[in-house]
C-alpha positions in Angstrom: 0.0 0.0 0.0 2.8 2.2 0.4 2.3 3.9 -3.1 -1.0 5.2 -2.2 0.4 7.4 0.2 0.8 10.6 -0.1 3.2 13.2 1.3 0.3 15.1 3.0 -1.1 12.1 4.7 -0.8 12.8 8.6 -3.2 9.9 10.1 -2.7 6.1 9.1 -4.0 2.8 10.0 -1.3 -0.1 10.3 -2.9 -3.7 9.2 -1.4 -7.2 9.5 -2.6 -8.4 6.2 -2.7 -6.7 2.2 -6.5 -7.5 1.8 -7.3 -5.5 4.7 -6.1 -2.2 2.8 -8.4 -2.2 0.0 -11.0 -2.9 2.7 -10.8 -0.2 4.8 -11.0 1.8 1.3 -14.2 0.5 0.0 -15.4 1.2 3.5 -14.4 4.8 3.4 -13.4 4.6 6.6 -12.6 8.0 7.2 -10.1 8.4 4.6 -7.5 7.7 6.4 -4.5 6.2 4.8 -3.8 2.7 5.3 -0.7 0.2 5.1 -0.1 -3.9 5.5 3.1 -5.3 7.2 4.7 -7.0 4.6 5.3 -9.8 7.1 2.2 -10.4 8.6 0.9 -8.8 11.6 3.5 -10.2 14.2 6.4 -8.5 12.7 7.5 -4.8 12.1 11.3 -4.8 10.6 13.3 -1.9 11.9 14.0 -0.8 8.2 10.0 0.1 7.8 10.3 2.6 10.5 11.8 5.6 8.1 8.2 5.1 6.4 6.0 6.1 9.1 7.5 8.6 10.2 5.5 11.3 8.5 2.2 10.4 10.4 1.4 12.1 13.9 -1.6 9.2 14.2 -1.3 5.7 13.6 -4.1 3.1 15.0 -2.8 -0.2 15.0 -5.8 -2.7 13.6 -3.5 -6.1 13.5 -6.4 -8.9 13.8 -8.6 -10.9 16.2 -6.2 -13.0 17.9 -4.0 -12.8 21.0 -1.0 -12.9 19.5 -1.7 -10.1 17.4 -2.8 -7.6 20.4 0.2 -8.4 22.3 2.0 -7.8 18.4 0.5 -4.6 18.8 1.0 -3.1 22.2 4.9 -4.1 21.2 4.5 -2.2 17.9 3.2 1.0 19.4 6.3 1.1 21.7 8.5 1.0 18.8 6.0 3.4 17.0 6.6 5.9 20.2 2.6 5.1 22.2 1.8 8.9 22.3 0.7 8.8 18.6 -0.8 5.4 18.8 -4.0 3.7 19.3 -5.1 0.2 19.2 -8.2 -1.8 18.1 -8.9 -4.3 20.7 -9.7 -7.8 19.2 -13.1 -9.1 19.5 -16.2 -10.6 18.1 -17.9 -6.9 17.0 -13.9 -5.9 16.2 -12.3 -8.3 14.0 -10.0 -7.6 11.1 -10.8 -4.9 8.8 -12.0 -7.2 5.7 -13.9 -9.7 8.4 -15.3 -6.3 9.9 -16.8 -5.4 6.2 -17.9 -8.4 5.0 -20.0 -8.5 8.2 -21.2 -5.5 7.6 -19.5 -4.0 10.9 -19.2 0.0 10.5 -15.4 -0.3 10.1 -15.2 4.5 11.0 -16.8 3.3 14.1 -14.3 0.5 15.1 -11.8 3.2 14.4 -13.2 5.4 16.3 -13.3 3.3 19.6 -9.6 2.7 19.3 -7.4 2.8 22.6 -4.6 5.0 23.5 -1.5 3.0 23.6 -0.6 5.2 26.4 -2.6 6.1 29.3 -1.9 9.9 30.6 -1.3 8.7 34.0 1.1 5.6 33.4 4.6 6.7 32.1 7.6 4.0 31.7 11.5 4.7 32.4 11.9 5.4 28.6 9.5 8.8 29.3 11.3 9.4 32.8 14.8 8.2 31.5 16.2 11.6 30.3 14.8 13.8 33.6 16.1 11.1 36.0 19.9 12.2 34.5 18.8 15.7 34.6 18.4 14.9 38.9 21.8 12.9 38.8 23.8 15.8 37.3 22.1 18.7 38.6 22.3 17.5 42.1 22.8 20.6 43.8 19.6 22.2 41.8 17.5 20.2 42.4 17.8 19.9 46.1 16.2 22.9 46.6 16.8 26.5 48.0 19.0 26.3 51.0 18.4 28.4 54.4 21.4 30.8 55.6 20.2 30.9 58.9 19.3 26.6 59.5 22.8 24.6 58.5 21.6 22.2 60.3 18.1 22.0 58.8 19.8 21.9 55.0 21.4 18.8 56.5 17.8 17.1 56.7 15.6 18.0 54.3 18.6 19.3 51.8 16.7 22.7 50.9 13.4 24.0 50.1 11.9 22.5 46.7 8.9 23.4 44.6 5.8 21.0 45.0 6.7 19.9 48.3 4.3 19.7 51.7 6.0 20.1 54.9 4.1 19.7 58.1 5.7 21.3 61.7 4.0 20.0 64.7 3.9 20.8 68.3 2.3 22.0 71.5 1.2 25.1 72.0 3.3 27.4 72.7 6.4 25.5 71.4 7.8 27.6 68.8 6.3 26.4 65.9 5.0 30.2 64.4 8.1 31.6 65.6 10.4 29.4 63.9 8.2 28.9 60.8 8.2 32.6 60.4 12.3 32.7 60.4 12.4 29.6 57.9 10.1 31.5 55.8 12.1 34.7 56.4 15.3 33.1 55.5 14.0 31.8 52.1 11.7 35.0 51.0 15.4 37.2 51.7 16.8 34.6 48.5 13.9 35.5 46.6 11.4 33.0 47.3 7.6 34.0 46.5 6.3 33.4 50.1 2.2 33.6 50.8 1.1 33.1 54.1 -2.3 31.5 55.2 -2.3 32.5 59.1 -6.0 31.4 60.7 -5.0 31.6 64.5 -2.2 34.6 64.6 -3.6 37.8 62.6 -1.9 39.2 59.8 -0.8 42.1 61.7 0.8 40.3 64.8 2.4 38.0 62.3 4.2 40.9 60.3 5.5 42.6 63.5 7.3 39.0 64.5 8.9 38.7 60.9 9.7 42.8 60.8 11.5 42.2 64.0 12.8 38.9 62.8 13.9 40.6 59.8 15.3 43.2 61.6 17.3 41.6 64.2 16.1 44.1 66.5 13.7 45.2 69.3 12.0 47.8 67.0 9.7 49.1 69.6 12.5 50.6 71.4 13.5 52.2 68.1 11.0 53.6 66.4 12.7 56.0 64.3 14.3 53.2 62.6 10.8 52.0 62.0 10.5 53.6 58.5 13.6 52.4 57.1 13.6 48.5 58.2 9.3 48.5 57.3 11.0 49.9 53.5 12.9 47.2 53.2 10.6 44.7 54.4 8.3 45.8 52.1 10.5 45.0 49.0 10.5 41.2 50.2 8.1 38.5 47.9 6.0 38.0 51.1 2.1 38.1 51.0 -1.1 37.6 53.2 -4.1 36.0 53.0 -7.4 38.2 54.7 -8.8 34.4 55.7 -8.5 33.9 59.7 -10.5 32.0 62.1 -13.1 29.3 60.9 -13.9 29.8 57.1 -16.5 28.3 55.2 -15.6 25.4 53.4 -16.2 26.5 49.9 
């Protein structure tokens, strides 16, 4: 079949056996191109990869049997699965010239074809070049480190993007106190910081990160008030109004 394809053709259906071709073309299925393996449907040589190249959608409509779904599934990994779908072998799904000479509605068949790939199942082939982007970007990717907590980069190696980390303790512990100066330490380096404070109000909670920030009993200097709440100000930090109970919603 591979004359009948033309430079254009962006969508293709892959078939295990020549009469299935013609089939799918007195069908009309859709128009969409169509090829046979010259091998039969259990075998795709490596030299007849260059061909298919061109298409952005192939569907993979081997035959009815086991051996040719498994064929298949192989095929698409070959084929790279994100452009691939599959036609599940069954009784209302057999081969494409079976399909017409049952009178089967061969664009509809087409149309139910599987995604080789599922969007939330990846292999090490999809992961393989990010996992040596971790390996030799070690430093990077373990996150912004605190100035103030050596021994806290020790632990948890630095601060990284799209991670949750819970502080417990008793009241009156430390835990705002200290989670203030860890988020201090990493707004200073530049790191967008948004607080979400439901027990401590907004303003009680800037005055412990302005004198935090500071270094300094402020209320015994307020003339230098101005220029630390200046410099404060420039920081990434932000609030949110919610406090007390909210409303789910």
């Amino acid at each position: 079949g591979l004359p009948l394809i033309g430079r254009r053709d962006t969508e293709l259906v892959l078939t295990g056996w020549e009469l299935d071709g013609p089939a799918l073309h007195t069908a009309k299925a859709t128009g969409v191109a169509s090829l046979a393996l010259p091998r039969g449907a259990t075998c795709l040589p490596p030299a007849l990869l260059p061909y298919l190249e061109q298409f952005k959608r192939i569907t993979l409509w081997l035959g009815e049997d086991l051996r040719s779904w498994e064929a298949a599934k192989l095929f698409a990994r070959k084929l790279s699965l994100k452009r691939c779908s599959l036609v599940r072998p069954g009784d209302l799904q057999p081969r494409p010239l079976a399909a017409l000479n049952q009178g089967l509605n061969l664009t509809k068949i087409l149309r139910a074809a599987l995604p080789a790939s599922h969007k939330s199942i990846v292999s090490f082939r999809q992961l393989r070049e990010e996992v040596f982007g971790e390996l030799v970007n070690t430093e990077q990717v373990a996150g912004v480190k605190w100035a103030r907590f050596p021994e806290l980069n020790k632990l948890l190696k630095g601060h990284r993007r799209g991670e949750l980390t819970v502080f417990t303790g008793p009241t009156g512990s430390g835990k705002t106190t200290f989670i203030s100066e860890y988020a201090l330490d990493l707004c200073m380096q530049g790191v967008c910081t948004l607080w979400g404070s439901f027990e401590i109000n907004n303003v009680r909670l800037a005055k412990i990160m302005l004198t935090q920030f500071a270094a300094q009993r402020l209320e015994d200097q307020l003339e230098l008030y101005d220029e630390w709440a200046d410099r404060f100000e420039d920081l990434p930090l932000y609030f949110m109004t919610f406090h007390g109970q909210q409303n789910i919603k």
